[in-house]
Each structure stands twice: as C-alpha cells, then as structure tokens.
FIRODO-851191 format. One line per field, with one value per residue: residue number from 1; residue in three letters; chain; x, y, z of N, C-alpha, C in turn. Coordinates in steps of 0.05 Angstrom, whole numbers, plus 32768, in hexadecimal, padded with zeros to 4 digits. Layout:
<atoms>
lumgu: (NUM	...)
fipa: (ALA	...)
kevo: (A	...)
nc1: (X	...)
nc2: (Y	...)
nc3: (Z	...)
cac1: (X	...)
cac2: (Y	...)
cac3: (Z	...)
cc1: (X	...)
cc2: (Y	...)
cc3: (Z	...)
</atoms>
This chain:
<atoms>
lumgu: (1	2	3	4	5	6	7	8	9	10	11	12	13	14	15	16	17	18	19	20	21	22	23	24	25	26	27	28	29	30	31	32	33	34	35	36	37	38	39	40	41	42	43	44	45	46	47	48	49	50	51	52	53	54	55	56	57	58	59	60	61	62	63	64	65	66	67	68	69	70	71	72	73	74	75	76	77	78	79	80	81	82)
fipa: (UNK	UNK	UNK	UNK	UNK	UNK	UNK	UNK	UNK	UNK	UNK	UNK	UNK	UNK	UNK	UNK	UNK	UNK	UNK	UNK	UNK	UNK	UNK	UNK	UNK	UNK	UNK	UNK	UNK	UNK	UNK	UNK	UNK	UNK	UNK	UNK	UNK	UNK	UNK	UNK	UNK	UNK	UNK	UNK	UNK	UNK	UNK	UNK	UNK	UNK	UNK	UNK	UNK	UNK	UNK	UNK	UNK	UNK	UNK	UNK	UNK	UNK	UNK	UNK	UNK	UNK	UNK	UNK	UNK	UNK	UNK	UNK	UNK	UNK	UNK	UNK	UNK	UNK	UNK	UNK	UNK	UNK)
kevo: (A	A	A	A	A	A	A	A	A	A	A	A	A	A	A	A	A	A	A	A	A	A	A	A	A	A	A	A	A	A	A	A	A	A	A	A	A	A	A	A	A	A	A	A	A	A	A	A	A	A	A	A	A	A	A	A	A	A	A	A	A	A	A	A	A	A	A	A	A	A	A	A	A	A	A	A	A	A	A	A	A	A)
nc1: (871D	86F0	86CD	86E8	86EA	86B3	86A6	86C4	86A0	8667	8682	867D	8646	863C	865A	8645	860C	861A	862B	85F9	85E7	85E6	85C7	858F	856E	852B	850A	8537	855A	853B	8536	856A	8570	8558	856F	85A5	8599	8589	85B6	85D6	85C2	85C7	85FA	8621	8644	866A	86A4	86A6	86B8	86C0	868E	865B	8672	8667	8633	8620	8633	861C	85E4	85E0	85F0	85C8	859A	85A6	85A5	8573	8553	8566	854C	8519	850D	8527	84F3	84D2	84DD	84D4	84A4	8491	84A7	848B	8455	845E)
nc2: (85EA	85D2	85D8	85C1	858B	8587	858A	855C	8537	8544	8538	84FE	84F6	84FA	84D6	84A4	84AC	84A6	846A	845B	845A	8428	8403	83D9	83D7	83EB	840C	840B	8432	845F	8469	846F	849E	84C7	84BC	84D1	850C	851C	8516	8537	856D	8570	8574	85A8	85E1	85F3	8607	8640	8641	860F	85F8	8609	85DE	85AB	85AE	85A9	8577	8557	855C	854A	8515	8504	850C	84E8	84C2	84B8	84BD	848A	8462	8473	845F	8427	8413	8418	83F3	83CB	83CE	83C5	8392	8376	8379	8353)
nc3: (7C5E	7C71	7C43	7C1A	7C29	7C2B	7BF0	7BDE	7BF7	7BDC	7BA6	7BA8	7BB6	7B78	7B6B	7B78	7B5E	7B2A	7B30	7B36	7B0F	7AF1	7B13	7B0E	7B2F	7B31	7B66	7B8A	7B72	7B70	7BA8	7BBB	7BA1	7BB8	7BE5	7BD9	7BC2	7BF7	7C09	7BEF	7BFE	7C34	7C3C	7C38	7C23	7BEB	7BD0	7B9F	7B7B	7B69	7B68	7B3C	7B14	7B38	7B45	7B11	7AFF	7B23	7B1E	7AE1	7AE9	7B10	7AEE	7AC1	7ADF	7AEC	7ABC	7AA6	7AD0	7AB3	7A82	7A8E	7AB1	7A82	7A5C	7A7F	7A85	7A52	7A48	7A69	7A4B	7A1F)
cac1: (871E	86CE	86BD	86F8	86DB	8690	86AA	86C1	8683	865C	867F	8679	8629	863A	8667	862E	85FE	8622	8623	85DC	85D7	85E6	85B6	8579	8549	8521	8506	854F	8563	8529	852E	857C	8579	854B	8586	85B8	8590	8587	85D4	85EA	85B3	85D6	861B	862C	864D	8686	86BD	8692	86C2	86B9	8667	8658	8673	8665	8618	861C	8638	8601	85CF	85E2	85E6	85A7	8589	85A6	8599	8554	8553	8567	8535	84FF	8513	8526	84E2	84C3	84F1	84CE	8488	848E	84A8	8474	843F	8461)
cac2: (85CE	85C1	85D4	85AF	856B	8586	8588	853E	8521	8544	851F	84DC	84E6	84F8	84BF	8491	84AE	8496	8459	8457	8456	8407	83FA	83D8	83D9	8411	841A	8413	8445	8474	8466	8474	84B5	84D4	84C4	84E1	8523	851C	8512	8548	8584	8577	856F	85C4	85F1	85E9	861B	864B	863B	85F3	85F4	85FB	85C6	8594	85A6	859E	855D	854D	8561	8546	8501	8501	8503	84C7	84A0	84B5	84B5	8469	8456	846F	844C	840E	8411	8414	83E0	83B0	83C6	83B2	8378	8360	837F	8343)
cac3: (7C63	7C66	7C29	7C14	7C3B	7C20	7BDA	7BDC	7BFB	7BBD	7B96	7BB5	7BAE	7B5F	7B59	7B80	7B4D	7B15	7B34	7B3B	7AE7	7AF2	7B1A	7AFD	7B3B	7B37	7B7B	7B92	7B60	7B79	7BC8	7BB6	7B98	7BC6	7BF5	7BD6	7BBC	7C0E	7C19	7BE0	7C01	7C4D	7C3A	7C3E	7C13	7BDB	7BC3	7B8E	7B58	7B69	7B72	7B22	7B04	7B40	7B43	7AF1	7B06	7B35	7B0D	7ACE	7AF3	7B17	7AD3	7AB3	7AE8	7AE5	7A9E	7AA2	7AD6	7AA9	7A67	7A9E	7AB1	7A69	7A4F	7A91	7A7F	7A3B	7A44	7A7A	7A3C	7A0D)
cc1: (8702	86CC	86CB	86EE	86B8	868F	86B2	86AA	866C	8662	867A	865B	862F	8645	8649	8612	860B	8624	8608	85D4	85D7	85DB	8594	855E	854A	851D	8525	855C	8550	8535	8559	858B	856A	855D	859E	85AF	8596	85AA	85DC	85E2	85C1	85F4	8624	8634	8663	8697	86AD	869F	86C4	8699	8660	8659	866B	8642	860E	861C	8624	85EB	85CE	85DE	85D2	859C	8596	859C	8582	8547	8550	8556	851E	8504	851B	8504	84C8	84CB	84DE	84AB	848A	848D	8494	8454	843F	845D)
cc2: (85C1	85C2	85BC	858A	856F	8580	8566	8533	8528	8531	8501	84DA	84ED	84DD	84A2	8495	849F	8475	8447	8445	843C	83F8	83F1	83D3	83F0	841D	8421	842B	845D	847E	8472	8494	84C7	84D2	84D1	8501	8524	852F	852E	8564	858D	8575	8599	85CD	85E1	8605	862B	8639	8623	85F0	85F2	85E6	85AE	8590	85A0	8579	8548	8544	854C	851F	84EF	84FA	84F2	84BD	84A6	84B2	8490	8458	845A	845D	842B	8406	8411	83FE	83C3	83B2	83BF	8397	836A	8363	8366	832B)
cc3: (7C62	7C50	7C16	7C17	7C2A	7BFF	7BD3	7BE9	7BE9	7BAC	7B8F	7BB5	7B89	7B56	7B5E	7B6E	7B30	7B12	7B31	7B1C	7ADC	7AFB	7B0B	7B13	7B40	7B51	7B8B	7B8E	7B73	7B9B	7BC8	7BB2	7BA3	7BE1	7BF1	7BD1	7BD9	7C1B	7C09	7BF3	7C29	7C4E	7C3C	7C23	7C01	7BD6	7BB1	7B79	7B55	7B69	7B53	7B18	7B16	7B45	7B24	7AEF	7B0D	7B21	7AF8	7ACD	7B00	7B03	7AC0	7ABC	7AF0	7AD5	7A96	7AB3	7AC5	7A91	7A7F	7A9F	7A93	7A61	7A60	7A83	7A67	7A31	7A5A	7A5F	7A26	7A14)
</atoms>
C-alpha cells in the first residue's frame, strides 16, 4: 500500500515537471525544480518493477525542462544583445 501511495506521488512530481516545460520564468523554473528533486529524494521507495521506467521518467523530464530554461535563457540574452 506505501509504495503503492509512494509510486503515485513520483509521478505527480514527473507530471509537475512536465508542467514546468511551460513555464518561461527561469528562476521560477529553477527555485521549482530544486523542490521537486527535494520532493522526488523524500517521497520513499517504489515497487522494483515500477522504479525503472518512473526514474527514466523523472530523469528524462528534469532534462527538458532544463534543456528549455537554457535555450529560454539564450533566446532572452540575445534578444536584450539586439
């Protein structure tokens, strides 16, 4: 039953990461995902044969939406350079 309950609040910071990839303030974005890394690292255990694919998940999401703050942030200094 926990892991069960720990396994959905993983995904609720993956889905809130995906969310994130819409966001266009950066510090938000930053100050954001240093709470969820926060939220994913105390949330407990998962099922094994559930834990793969949802830290792939994780993962894979983290880095867009870090991906898209940096190109966000290039995209602003450029245009303050024009």
């Amino acid at each position: 039953m926990i892991m069960k309950r720990n396994f959905q609040l993983k995904m609720d910071v993956v889905k809130q990461l995906i969310d994130l990839q819409k966001t266009e303030a950066i510090r938000d974005v930053e100050a954001a995902i240093k709470k969820l890394q926060n939220d994913w690292e105390e949330i407990g255990p998962v099922a094994n044969e559930e834990w793969e694919g949802l830290k792939e998940s994780y993962w894979k999401n983290r880095k867009k939406v870090k991906k898209e703050c940096v190109k966000l942030e290039m995209w602003k200094y450029h245009k303050k350079l024009s």
